[in-house]
C-alpha positions, 0 to 999 in steps of 0.5 A: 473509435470509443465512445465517450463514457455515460453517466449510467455506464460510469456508475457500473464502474463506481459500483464494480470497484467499490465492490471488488476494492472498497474503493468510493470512486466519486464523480470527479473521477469520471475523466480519469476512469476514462483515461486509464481504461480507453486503452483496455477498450482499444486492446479488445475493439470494444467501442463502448464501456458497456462492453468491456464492463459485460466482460469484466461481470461475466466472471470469465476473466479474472486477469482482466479485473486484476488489470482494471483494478491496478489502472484505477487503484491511486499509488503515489508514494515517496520514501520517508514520508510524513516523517514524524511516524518514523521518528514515533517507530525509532524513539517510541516503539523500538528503542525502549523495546527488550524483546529479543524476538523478531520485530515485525512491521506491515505496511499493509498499503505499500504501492510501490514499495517506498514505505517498505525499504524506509521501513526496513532502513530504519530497522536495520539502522536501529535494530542492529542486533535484533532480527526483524522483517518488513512485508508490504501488500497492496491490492494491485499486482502491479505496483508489487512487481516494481516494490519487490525489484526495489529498484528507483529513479534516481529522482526518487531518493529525495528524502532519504538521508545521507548515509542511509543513501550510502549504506542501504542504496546502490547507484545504477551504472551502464544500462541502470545509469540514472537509477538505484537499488535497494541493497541485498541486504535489506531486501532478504528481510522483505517480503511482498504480497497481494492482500485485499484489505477488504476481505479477511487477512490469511493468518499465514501472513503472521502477527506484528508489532507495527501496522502502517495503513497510511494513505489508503482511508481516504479512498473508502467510506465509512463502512468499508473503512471498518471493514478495513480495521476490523480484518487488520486488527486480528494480525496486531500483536497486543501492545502493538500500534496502528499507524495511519495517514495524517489525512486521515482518522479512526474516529468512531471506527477505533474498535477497542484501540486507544489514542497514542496521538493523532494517526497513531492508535495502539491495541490494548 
């Protein structure tokens, strides 16, 4: 039986996730904490959260800390989401473009890969000739086996267009009844990735002409969240944009970049 979670043992968490992810888990979050991880309590006999955080602190078990922190990193997304940003990319940022060279774009917070394959529908649609990669990261290694499968409930396509449905989308049959798949052809020019925005990004990771941070701000505090841009910004060609979620803002955390439009930032 597991003991119910204290203020003192829930605050080792707060700092332990913070400190690992840069994520502010605020006292509201205290029941879901304990819902997601009493099951890892359970798996190792542990009775108490004391014991399951010595194991995850002792450094002895990375495996373990990876699986704390997919259970408690947030991940809902759904595709063409806040839209206007997708119509900016297609009218503002690709359709004017000359360059023949490949149009790179990262969704730097992918969850389960929605955004990826929106992303890489609407560069295969409007970038018929030019060559161009989408590369999704998170932080959970979780979420990035299910985005790299590319494979949904059929429930999840709402939002996606008609004949982006027909072209890019392939309908499940037999045992992938009530399902559907990303087609071949936009998943070859995908990649994924585990990245923790918090540290500094690997420049093998390459430079892009488009950054999406959406959705992810409003978990870190101010601090973190300079963090965040500042390790970005360096994989942001020049002339390149920063896109980021409609709840959120860069204000005096725009490090050099210019205001397009709410949520759209673009570096000089």
């Amino acid at each position: 039986m597991v003991s119910a979670i204290t203020d003192q043992e829930f605050a080792l968490f707060q700092r332990l996730i913070y400190k690992i992810a840069g994520i502010s888990l605020s006292d509201a979050k205290k029941v879901l904490l304990v819902g997601r991880l009493s099951k890892r309590l359970k798996h190792y006999n542990f009775g108490t959260f004391s014991q399951y955080y010595r194991m995850l602190a002792s450094g002895l078990h990375p495996e373990e800390l990876q699986v704390m922190v997919d259970l408690l990193t947030t991940n809902e997304t759904y595709f063409f989401r806040e839209p206007g940003h997708f119509q900016f990319l297609r009218d503002e940022i690709i359709r004017p473009r000359r360059n023949p060279s490949t149009f790179r774009v990262w969704s730097a917070a992918c969850s389960t890969g929605e955004e990826v394959y929106t992303l890489a529908m609407l560069l295969a649609d409007t970038l018929t000739s030019a060559p161009w990669e989408v590369v999704g990261s998170d932080i959970s290694t979780q979420v990035l086996v299910k985005a790299e499968a590319g494979h949904y409930p059929l429930e999840r396509n709402e939002g996606i267009p008609a004949g982006y449905l027909a072209r890019y989308c392939l309908k499940g049959v037999r045992s992938h009844s009530g399902s559907f798949l990303i087609s071949p052809e936009l998943k070859r020019r995908t990649r994924f990735q585990q990245v923790n925005l918090t540290l500094p990004v690997d420049a093998g990771i390459g430079d892009f002409e488009v950054i999406f941070l959406r959705n992810v701000m409003i978990y870190f505090d101010m601090e973190t969240k300079r963090k965040v841009v500042a390790n970005l910004l360096p994989r942001l060609k020049s002339g390149g944009h920063l896109i980021i979620g409609h709840s959120e803002t860069l204000n005096g955390i725009q490090q050099g970049l210019e205001t397009v439009r709410a949520t759209i930032y673009r570096k000089p």
